[in-house]
N, C-alpha and C positions, 0 to 999 in steps of 0.2 A: 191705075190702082184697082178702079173694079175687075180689070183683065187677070190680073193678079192674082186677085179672092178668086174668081172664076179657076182657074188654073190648077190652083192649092186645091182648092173643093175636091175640083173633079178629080183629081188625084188621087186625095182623103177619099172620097168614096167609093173608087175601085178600089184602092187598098181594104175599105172594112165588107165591100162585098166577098171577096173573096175569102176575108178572115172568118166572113158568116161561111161560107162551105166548111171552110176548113173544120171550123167547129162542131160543126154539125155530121162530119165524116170520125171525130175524134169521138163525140160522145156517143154515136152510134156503136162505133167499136171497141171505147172506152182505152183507146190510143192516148198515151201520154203529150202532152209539151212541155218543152222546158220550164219554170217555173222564173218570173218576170216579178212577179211582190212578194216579200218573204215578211212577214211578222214574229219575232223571238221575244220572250219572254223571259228577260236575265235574272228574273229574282220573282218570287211568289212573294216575298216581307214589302210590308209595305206600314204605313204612320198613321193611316185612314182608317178608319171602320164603316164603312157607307154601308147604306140601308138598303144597299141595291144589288151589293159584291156580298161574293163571302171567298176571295180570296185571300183574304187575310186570314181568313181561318185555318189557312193550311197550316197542320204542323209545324211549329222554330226549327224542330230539328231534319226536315226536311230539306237537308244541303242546296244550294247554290250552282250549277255548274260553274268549274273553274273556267277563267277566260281560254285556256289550251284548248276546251273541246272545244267552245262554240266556235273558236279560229277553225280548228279542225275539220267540222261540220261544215263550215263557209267554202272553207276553200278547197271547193269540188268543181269539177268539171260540169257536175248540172246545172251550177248558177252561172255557167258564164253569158248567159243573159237577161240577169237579173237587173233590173233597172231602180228598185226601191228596196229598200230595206225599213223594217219599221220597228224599234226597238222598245218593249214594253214591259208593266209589270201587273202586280205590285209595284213598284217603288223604284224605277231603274236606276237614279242616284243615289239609292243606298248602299249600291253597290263603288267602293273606295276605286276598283279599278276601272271604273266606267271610261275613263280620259285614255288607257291605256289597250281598251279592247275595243276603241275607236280609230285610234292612231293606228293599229295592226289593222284594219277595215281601209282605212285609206288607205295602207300599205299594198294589198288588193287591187283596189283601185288599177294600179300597172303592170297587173300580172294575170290572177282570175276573175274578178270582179269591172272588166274593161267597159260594161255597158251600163254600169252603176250611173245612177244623178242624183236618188239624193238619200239620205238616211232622216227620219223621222223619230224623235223621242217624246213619247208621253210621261207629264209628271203631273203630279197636283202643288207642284213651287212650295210645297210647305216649309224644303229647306233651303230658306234662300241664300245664307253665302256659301253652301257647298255644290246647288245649283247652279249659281253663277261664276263661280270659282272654276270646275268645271266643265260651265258652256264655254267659256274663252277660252280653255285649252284644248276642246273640239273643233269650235268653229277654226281657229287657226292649223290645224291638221288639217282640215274638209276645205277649206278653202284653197291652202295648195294642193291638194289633192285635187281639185277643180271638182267640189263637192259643194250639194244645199244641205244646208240644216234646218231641218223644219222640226222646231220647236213647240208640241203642243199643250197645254195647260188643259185641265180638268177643274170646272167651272159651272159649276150648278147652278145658283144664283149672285146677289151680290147682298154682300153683310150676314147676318146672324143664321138666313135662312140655307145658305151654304156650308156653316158650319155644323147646323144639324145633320144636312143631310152627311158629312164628311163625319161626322163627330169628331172635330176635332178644335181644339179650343182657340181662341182666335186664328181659326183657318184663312179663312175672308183676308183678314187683315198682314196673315204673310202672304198669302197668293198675289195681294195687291202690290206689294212692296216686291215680290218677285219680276212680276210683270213689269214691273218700273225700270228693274235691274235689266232688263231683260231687252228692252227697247236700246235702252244705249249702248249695250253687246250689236244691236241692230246696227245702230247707226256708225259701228265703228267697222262691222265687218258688213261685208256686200252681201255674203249668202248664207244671211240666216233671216230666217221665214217666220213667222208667231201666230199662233192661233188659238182658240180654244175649243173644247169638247166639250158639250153639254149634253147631259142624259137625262131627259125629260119623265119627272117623278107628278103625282098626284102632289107632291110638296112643292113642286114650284113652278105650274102650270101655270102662274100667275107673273111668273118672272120672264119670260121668256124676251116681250119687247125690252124690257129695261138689259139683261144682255146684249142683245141687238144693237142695243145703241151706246154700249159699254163698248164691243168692239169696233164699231164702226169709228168711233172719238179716238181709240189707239192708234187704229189698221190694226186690226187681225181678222184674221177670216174664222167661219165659225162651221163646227160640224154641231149640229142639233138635231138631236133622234130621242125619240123614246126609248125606253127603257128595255133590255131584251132581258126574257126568263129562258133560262137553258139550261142543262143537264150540265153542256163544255162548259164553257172558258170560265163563267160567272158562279156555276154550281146553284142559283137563287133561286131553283124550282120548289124550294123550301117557303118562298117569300113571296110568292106567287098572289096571297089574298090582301096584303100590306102594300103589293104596288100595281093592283088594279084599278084603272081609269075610270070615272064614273060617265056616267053620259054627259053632263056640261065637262070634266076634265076636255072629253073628245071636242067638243065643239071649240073650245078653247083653242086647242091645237091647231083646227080646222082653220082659225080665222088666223094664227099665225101664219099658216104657212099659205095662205093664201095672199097674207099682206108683202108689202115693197120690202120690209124687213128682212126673210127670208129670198137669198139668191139664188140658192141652187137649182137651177131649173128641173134638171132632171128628176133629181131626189125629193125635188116638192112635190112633182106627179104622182112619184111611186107611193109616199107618204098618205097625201089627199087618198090613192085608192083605195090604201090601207084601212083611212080613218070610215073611209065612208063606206065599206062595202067589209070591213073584217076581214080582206085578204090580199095579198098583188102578185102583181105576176111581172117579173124582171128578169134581166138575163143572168147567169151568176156563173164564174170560173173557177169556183174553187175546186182544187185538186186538181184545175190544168194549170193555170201558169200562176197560183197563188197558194201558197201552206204558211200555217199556222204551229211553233215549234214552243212546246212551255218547258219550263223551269226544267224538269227533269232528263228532257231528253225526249219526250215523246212528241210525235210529230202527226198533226189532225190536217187534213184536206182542208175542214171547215173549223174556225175557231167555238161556232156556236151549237155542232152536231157533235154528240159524243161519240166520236169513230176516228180511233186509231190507226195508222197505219205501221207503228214499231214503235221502236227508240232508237234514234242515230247512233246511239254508242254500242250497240249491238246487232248494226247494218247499217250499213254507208246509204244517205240520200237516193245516191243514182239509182240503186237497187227500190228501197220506197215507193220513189215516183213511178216505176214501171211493176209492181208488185199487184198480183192477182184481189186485196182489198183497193188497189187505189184504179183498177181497171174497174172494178163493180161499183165505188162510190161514183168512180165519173159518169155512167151509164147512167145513175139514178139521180144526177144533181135536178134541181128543180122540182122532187117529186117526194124529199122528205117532209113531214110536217111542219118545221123549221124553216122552211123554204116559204111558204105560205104568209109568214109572219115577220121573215127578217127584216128591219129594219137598221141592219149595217152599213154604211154608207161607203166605207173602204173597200167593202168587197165589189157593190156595184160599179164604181170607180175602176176598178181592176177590170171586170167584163164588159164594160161598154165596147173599148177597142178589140177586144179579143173575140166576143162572139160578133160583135159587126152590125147584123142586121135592126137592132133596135138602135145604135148609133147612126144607123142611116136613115131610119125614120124620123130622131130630133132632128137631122138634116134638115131634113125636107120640112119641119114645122118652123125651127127656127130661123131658117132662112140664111144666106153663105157668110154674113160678116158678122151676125148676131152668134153662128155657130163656130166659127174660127175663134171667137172673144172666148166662147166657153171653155171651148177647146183646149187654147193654150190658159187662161186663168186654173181652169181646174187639173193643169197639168198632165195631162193625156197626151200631149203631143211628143212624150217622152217613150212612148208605146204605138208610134207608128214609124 
C-alpha cells in the first residue's frame, strides 16, 4: 500500500511540475489553454435580497438567455476539455427550463462535452417543491450520463439571522426543509453531492461554528469565505462601509479557521494570510482554463474583475479565449488589485493543478497520504 501512495505521488508531481512550466511559458506570452471550469450564470432574477449582492437589482426587464444559445455557446470545440461546469445565478431554479438545459448538457456528455464529471448548481432552497421536483429530473439525466451533481445551498447562518441577511421571510426555515428534501434525492441517487456556501458577513461572524456543526450532522461539505466587494459579478462596491470587518470580526474569523472546524487545508492558509497580514498571495488561472459567462452573454476571465472579453452571441468562444484582451488579461493575472484580496475559493481550486508549483509545495508539507486524501476529497484529481 505505501508502494502505491509512493508511486501515485511521484507521478502527481511530475505531472504538476511540468504543469508549473507550462504555466509559466503561457502567462509570460499570454498563450491561451483550453478552458477545464466554466461558471454560467442562467438568470440574474433571483427571490433574495442579500445585504451583500446587488444582483438582484438588475433590471426585470433584462431578458434571460434562451436555453438555444447557452446550448450553442457549450457546444464548441474549446470546451472539449472541460471537466466542470458550474451553473449559477441569481436564482438558477427560476428558470422553468432548468431540467431541460441539463438533459441537452448530458446529451454532450457523448459528443463534445467527453471530459465533463460533474456540473454544479448553486441555489439558496428557498423554492423547495420546484427545487426538488427538478433536482430528480437532473440527477436521473446525470447519472446516466455518468455525471455528479453537486448541489450547493447558500447558507449564512441558522434561523432568524439567515433570513436577515437573505431578507427574506421564513428563509431559514424553507432552506431547512429544502435540505431535508434534498438528502433523500441523496440517498436515492449515487451521484449527487450536497454542500453549502457561506459568505462571511460582520452579521454572522458569530455563527460560523454553529454552521460547522450544522453540516458535519448532515454530510455536507462546506465552502466559507468572507465576503468579496467587486465592481464584477456582485456590483457591492456601493456597500463597501456596511460590510467591513472590525478588528474582533477578524479575530473571530482567525480562531475559526484555525480550529478543527474548518477543513480545507489550503484555503485556510490563503485565508489566515489574508486575515493577518491584509493581503495573499496564491496561484490563480483565470482566463486560462477557467471563464466566467453571465446572464447576457458577456463573458469575464475573472468573475470578480470587471473585464470583458465580448459577448458569445457576437463571437464564438474559440475566438475570446485566444482574442488580444484575453492575451493581456493573462499576462497581468495576479497583479490586479482584486488579486490581492480574493478570497474565492473556486477559483483557487481550479489553479492548484494548473499552475503546479504551489500544488507541489502542499505536497511536500502535507506529506503523500495526507495529500492524495486532499486531493481526491477536494476533487482535483479530475484535473490531472
Amino acid at each position: 500500500m505505501e508502494a502505491a501512495y509512493s508511486n501515485s505521488v511521484s507521478r502527481l508531481a511530475v505531472r504538476l511540475l511540468r504543469n508549473g512550466l507550462r504555466y509559466r511559458f503561457l502567462k509570460l506570452t499570454g498563450l491561451s489553454a483550453l478552458p477545464e471550469a466554466l461558471s454560467i450564470e442562467v438568470t440574474h432574477r433571483c427571490i433574495a435580497r442579500c445585504v451583500m449582492c446587488n444582483i438582484w437589482k438588475i433590471p426585470a426587464d433584462v431578458n434571460d438567455l434562451p436555453v438555444e444559445d447557452w446550448l450553442s455557446f457549450i457546444d464548441r470545440a474549446v470546451f472539449r476539455h472541460l471537466k466542470e461546469l458550474d451553473v449559477t445565478g441569481g436564482e438558477p431554479f427560476l428558470r422553468d427550463d432548468l431540467p431541460e438545459m441539463m438533459k441537452s448538457i448530458c446529451a454532450l456528455k457523448a459528443t463534445r462535452l467527453r471530459q465533463l464529471k460533474s456540473v454544479a448548481i448553486t441555489t439558496n432552497g428557498f423554492l423547495t417543491d420546484k427545487v426538488l421536483s427538478a433536482t430528480r429530473r437532473i440527477a436521473t439525466d446525470m447519472k446516466a450520463a455518468g455525471l455528479d451533481l453537486v448541489v450547493v445551498f447558500a447558507m449564512d447562518a441558522i434561523g432568524e439571522i439567515h433570513d436577515r441577511i437573505r431578507n427574506v421571510r421564513n428563509g431559514w426555515q424553507r432552506l431547512a426543509e429544502t435540505i431535508d428534501g434534498m438528502k433523500e434525492i441523496r440517498r436515492t441517487f449515487g451521484n449527487v453531492i450536497i454542500g453549502l456556501k457561506t459568505t462571511i458577513l460582520p452579521m454572522n461572524v458569530d455563527e460560523l461554528d454553529g454552521i460547522a456543526r450544522f453540516a458535519d450532522h448532515h454530510g455536507l461539505f462546506t465552502i466559507i469565505s468572507p465576503c468579496i466587494i467587486t465592481q464584477g459579478r456582485y456590483g457591492n462596491e456601493d456597500l463597501r462601509d456596511t460590510l467591513q470587518f472590525s478588528r474582533a470580526d477578524v479575530q473571530k474569523m482567525i480562531r475559526f479557521y484555525e480550529s478543527p472546524a474548518f477543513q480545507w487545508r489550503y484555503h485556510r492558509r490563503a485565508l489566515l494570510d489574508l486575515l493577518r497580514t491584509g493581503s495573499l498571495h496564491k496561484p490563480c488561472s483565470a482566463g486560462f482554463n477557467y471563464f466566467f459567462v453571465r446572464s447576457t452573454g458577456d463573458v469575464h476571465p475573472c468573475p470578480l474583475i470587471k473585464k470583458t472579453l465580448g459577448n458569445f452571441k457576437e463571437e464564438t468562444m474559440d475566438n475570446l479565449v485566444v482574442s488580444k484582451a484575453a492575451r493581456q488579461f493573462r499576462r497581468r493575472i495576479g497583479t490586479f488589485t482584486e488579486c490581492g484580496t480574493c478570497t474565492e475559493p473556486g477559483l483557487e481550486r481550479y489553479a492548484l493543478p494548473f499552475e503546479g508549483f504551489h500544488y507541489v509545495r502542499l505536497l511536500r508539507s502535507l506529506g503523500q497520504k495526507d495529500f492524495l486524501t486532499f486531493h481526491t476529497h477536494m476533487g482535483l484529481d479530475k484535473y490531472i
